[in-house]
Each structure stands twice: as C-alpha cells, then as structure tokens.
C-alpha positions in Angstrom: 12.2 -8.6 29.6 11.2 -8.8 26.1 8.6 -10.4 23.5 10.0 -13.1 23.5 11.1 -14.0 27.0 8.4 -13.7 29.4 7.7 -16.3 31.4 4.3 -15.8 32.3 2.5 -17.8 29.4 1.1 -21.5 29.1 1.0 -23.0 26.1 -2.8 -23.3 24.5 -4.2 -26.7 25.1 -4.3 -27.5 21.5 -0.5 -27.0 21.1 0.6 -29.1 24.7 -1.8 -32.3 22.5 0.5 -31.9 19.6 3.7 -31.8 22.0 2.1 -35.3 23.9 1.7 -36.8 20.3 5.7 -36.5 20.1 6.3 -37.7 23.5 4.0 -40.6 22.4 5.9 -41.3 19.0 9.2 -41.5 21.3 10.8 -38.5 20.6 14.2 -37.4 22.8 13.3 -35.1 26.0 15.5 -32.8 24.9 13.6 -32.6 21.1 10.3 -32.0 23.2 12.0 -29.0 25.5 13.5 -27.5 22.4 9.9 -27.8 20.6 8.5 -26.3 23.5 11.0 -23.2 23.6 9.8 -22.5 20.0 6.6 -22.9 20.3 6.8 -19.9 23.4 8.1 -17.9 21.1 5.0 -18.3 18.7 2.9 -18.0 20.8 4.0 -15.0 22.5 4.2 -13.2 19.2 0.2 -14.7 18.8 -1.0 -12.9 21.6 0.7 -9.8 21.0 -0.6 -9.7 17.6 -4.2 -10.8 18.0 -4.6 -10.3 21.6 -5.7 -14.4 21.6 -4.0 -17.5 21.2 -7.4 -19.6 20.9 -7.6 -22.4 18.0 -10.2 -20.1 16.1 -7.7 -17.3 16.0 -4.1 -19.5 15.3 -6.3 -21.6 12.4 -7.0 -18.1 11.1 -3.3 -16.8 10.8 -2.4 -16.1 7.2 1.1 -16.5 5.0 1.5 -12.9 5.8 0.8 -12.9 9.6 3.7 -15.9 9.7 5.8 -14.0 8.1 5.6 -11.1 10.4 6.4 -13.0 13.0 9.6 -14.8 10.9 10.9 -11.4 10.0 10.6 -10.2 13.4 12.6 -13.3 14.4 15.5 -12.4 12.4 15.3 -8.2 12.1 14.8 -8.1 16.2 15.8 -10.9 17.5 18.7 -11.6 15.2 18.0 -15.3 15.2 20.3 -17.3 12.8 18.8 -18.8 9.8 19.4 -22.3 11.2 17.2 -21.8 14.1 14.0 -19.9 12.4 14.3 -23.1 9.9 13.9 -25.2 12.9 11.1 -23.0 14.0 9.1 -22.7 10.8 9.7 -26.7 11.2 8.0 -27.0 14.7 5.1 -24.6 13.6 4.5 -26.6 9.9 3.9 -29.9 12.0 2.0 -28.4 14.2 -0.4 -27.2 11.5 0.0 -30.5 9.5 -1.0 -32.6 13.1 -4.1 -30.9 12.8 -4.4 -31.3 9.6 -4.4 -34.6 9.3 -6.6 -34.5 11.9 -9.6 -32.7 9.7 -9.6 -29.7 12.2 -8.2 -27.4 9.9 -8.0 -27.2 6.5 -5.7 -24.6 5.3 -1.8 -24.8 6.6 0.0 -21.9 5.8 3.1 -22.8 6.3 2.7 -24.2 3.1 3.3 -20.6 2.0 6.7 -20.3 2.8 8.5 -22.5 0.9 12.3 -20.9 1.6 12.3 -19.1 4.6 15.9 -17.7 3.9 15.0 -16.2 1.1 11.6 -15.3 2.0 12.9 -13.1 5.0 15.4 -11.6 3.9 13.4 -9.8 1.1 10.7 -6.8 1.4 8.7 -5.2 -1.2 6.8 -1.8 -1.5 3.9 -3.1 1.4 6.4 -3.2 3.9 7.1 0.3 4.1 5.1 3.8 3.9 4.9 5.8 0.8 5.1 9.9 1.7 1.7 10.7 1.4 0.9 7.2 4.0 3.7 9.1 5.9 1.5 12.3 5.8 -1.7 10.6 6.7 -0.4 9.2 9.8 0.9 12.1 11.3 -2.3 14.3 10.7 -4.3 11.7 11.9 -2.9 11.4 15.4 -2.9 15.5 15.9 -6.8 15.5 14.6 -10.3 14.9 17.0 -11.8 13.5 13.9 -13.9 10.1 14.3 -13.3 10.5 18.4 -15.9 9.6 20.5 -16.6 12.5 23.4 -14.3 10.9 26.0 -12.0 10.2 23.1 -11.9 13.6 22.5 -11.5 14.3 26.5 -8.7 12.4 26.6 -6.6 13.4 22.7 -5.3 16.8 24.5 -3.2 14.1 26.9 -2.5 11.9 24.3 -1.5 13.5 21.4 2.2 14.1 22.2 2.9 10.8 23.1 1.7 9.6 19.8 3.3 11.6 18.0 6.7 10.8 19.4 6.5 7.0 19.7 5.8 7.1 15.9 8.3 9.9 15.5 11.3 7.2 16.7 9.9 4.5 15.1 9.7 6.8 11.4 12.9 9.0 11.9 15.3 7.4 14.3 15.0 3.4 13.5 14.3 1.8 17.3 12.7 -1.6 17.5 9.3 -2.0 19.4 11.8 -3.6 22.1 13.7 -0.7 22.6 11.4 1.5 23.1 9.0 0.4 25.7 12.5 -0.2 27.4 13.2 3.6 27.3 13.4 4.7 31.0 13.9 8.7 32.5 17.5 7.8 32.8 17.6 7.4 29.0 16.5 10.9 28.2 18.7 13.6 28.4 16.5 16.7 27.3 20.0 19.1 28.3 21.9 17.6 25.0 18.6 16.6 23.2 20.4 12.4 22.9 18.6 9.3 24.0 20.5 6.1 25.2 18.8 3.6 23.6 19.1 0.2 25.4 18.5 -3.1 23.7 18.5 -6.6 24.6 18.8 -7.9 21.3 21.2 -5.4 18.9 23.9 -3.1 19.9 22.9 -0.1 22.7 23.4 2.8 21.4 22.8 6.9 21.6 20.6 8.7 19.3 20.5 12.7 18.7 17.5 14.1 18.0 16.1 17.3 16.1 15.1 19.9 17.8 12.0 19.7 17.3 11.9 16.2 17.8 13.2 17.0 21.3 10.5 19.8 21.6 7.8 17.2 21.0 9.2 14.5 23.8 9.6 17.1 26.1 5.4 18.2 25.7 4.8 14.8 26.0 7.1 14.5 29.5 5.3 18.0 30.6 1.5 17.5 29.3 1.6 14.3 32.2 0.3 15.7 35.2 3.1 16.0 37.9 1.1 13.6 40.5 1.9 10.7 38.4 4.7 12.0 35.9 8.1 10.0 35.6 10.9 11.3 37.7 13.7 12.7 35.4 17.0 11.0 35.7 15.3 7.8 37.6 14.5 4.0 36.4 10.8 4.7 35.8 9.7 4.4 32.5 9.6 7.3 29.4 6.3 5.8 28.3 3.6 5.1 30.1 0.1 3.8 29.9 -2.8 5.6 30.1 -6.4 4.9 32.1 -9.2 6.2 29.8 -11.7 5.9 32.7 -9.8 8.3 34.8 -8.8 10.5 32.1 -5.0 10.0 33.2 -1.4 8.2 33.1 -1.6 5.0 35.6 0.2 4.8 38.7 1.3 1.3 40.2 1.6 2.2 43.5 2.9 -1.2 44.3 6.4 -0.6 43.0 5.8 3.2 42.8 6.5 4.1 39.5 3.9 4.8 36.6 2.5 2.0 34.6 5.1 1.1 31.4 3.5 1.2 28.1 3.9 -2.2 26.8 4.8 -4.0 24.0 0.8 -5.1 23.5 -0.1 -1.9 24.1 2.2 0.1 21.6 0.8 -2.3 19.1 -2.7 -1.2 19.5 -2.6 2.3 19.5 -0.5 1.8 16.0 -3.4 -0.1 14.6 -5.9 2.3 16.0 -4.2 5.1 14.3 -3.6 3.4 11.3 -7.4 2.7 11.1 -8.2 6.3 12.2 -6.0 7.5 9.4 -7.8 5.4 7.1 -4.5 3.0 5.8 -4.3 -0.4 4.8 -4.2 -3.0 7.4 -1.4 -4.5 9.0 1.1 -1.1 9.3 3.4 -1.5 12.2 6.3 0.1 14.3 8.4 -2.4 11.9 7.4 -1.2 8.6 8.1 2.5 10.0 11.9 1.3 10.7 11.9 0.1 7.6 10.6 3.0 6.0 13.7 4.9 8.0 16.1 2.7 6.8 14.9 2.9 3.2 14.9 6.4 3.1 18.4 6.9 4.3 19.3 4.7 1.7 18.2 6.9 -1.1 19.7 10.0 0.4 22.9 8.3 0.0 23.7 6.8 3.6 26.4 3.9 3.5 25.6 0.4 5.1 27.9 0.9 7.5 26.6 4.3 8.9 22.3 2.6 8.7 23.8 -0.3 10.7 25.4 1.9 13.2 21.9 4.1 13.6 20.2 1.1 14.1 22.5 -0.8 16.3 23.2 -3.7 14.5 25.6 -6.3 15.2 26.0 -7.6 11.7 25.1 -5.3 8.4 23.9 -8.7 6.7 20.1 -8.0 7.2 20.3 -4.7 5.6 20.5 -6.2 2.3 17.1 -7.1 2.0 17.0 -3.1 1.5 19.8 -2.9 -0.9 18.1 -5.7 -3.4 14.3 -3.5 -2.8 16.1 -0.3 -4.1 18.0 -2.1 -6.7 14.5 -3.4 -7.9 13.2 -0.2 -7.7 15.6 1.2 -9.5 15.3 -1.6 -12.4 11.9 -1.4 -12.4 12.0 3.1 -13.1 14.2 1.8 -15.6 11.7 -0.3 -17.5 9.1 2.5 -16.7 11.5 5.2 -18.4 
C-alpha cells in the first residue's frame, strides 16, 4: 500500500465538523463519502509532510506546501485534472468554513487560482542546480555536525543514503517505488532492478557500475543477523534503530523493518539541512532534476517516459515549456 491508500487514519476532528456542516446543509451521501475520500488523501499527504495533522499545523500550510501535495497528485498518482479540481474544491471550502468562522485567517487556496496550469508548470526551485547536486552527496559521506552516536551510527548509514538519493537523482523512481523495492527486485548478477509501481508503468532499470557497487555495500554493511534475504519478499530498505546502533528486525512477520514513506522523507530533510540547502528539497525535485537533465543531453520524450514508467508522456511537458524558458531567457541574457 501506498500514500495514499492506507487505511489506518481518522480524519482530525476539525475536518469530520466541516463534513457534519454538509450533512447538515443536506448534501447527497454519496457527495459526503466522495468528500471524505479526498479529504484522506490530504490528510495522509499532511502527516507525511509535517509529521501532524493538528489545526495549528494545517492553518500553517503555505501556497507552496498545497502545491506539493497537488503536483504529487498528478506526477505520482496520475490523477486526472477533473478530479484534483474537485479536490482543490473540497480543501478551499474547508479552509473557507473556517474562515468564516474567524478561526483562521489566511486560506491558501486562494493561491492557486488555475490548478491546471499551476501543476503542470515547474521553475528553477523545483530542481537542483550542479553545485546543490554536489553539496548533497558530500554531505551524506561527511561526520560533520554529527553528534557522537550520530557519528557511531554514519559508518552503517552512509551507503544507504547514498543510494536512495542515488535512484531518486540518476534513475527517476517515485518515493512509492522505492520503499516498495523488495530482495526479489535486485538482481546484483546483471546489475538491473525491477522496479514495481502501483501508480505508473513497472519497469526494469540498469544501473552503473558503480551505482551497483554502492547498493551492494549498502546490502553487505547490514549485519547478517538482521540482513534481507537475497532473492525473498523482504524489503531492500530498511529502517534503522539509533538506540541499538542497528537495522530493526520485526520478528512478528520475520523480516526486517521497511523503511517507509515518512521515514525516507526525513532523512532527505535531515540531509538537506546537514548539507546546508534551502528548505523544502525532496525525493521529487531529484526526479525532476533527472528528467531535466536527460532532457538537455538530448533524450526524446518518448525514451524519459519510458525510464520513468509513465503511462501517458503528457506530464512531461511541464519540463519541455521549463527548458524552452530557459532557453528564451539565455537568449535575452546573450
């Protein structure tokens, strides 16, 4: 299961008073259910993204932090613009019930005035210049700003890093895909990767050498008590305990301990912040960075929508019309 289809959430008490306001005004059961499906959604993404889906922390979300979680909507999910309409909808009343209500002051959903053309646009924050690029990557390998059992721990860690942000930045996968990698996946012998997805096209991947040199220390650097069984259904990444200096173990289901979605997320902000970038840098704006860069080497649409498994080439234009800007704007520079 994904993001976005976990059932283990309740909606936040604020949001179920807005939904009993409808009910009130007389709205169809099946308006309410749909309302309520969207507003999962949401507030999944919420507590991936802040960790919290209190009032405080939903009054708080910015233009910006919406539109993450639109263009996440359509790159991953491959939502149709109909359906994020209705979605930026249901989220817009909910801010203007409140609003009306003097409990918040700011709505902004007020900030996204087409969403159509909104998301399907991107600009020079959403990907990472060469020297961001550099910065990254030398951050994770370095001990720098670690506290002593940060530092007791980095030897483990390092590897792992490295090679989640390694198939983010040089191989395209969604956040989705690869927390779904299992052992089965990975196929060191002819350095490929099945990727699986739930929401785009599965597909297999082939990586450089030393790409596959660097998954492989990671797979070796986990001690052998509590490492993932090659060719089985446990998972490529796993989590790590920081009080035991080790990978988990869930000895319920006997497997070690998936690194998840929330957790991916965190480390990437921690090593953005270690690295001393601006905030907000993501395993998205890496894929992006991937696709852009194949773009200027002279990749065609059709070959960047096979590499990242899409069904329809129609959401890489949003990186056509950046490069075409780009371009324009040399131009002027020239």
């Amino acid at each position: 299961m994904d993001l976005f289809t976990k059932p283990d959430l309740e909606l936040p008490d604020y949001a179920n008073q807005y939904l009993a306001g409808l009910i009130e005004k007389g709205r169809l059961p099946s308006t309410i259910k749909r309302y309520t499906y969207d507003l999962e959604d949401f507030f999944r993404w919420l507590r991936s993204e802040k960790n919290c889906t209190s009032l405080g922390t939903w009054s708080k979300l910015t233009t910006e932090d919406l539109m993450r979680f639109l263009s996440l909507l359509e790159q991953e999910k491959h939502y149709a613009k109909r359906t994020i309409k209705r979605i930026v909808t249901v989220i817009n009343q909910l801010y203007r019930y409140y609003e009306k209500k003097g409990i918040i002051t700011i709505n902004p959903m007020k900030g996204i005035a087409n969403t159509s053309n909104e998301i399907a646009s991107i600009s020079a924050e959403d990907i990472l210049s060469k020297e961001e690029q550099r910065r990254l990557l030398f951050s994770i390998t370095s001990y720098e700003g670690l506290t002593e059992n940060q530092c007791k721990a980095r030897p483990l860690l390092i590897h792992r890093n490295l090679s989640i942000v390694h198939l983010f930045l040089y191989y395209g996968l969604t956040l989705q895909e690869l927390v779904h990698l299992k052992m089965n996946h990975i196929h060191f012998e002819t350095n490929t990767i099945d990727v699986p997805s739930l929401s785009s096209l599965s597909r297999t991947i082939t990586l450089e050498l030393d790409d596959k040199k660097l998954l492989y220390n990671y797979y070796e650097s986990i001690p052998k008590a509590v490492r993932p069984r090659y060719h089985s259904h446990d998972p490529f990444f796993i989590a790590f305990d920081f009080q035991r200096n080790t990978y988990r173990w869930v000895y319920e289901i006997e497997q070690p301990k998936r690194f998840t979605e929330i957790a991916v997320q965190k480390m990437i902000r921690q090593e953005v912040k270690r690295a001393g970038l601006r905030k907000g840098i993501s395993g998205q704006h890496l894929r992006n960075t991937f696709a852009i860069e194949l773009l200027m080497k002279g990749e065609s649409i059709e070959t960047l929508q096979k590499m990242l498994g899409l069904k329809s080439s129609s959401t890489l234009q949003r990186y056509v019309t950046f490069l075409n800007q780009q371009q324009t704007v040399d131009k002027e520079k020239g």
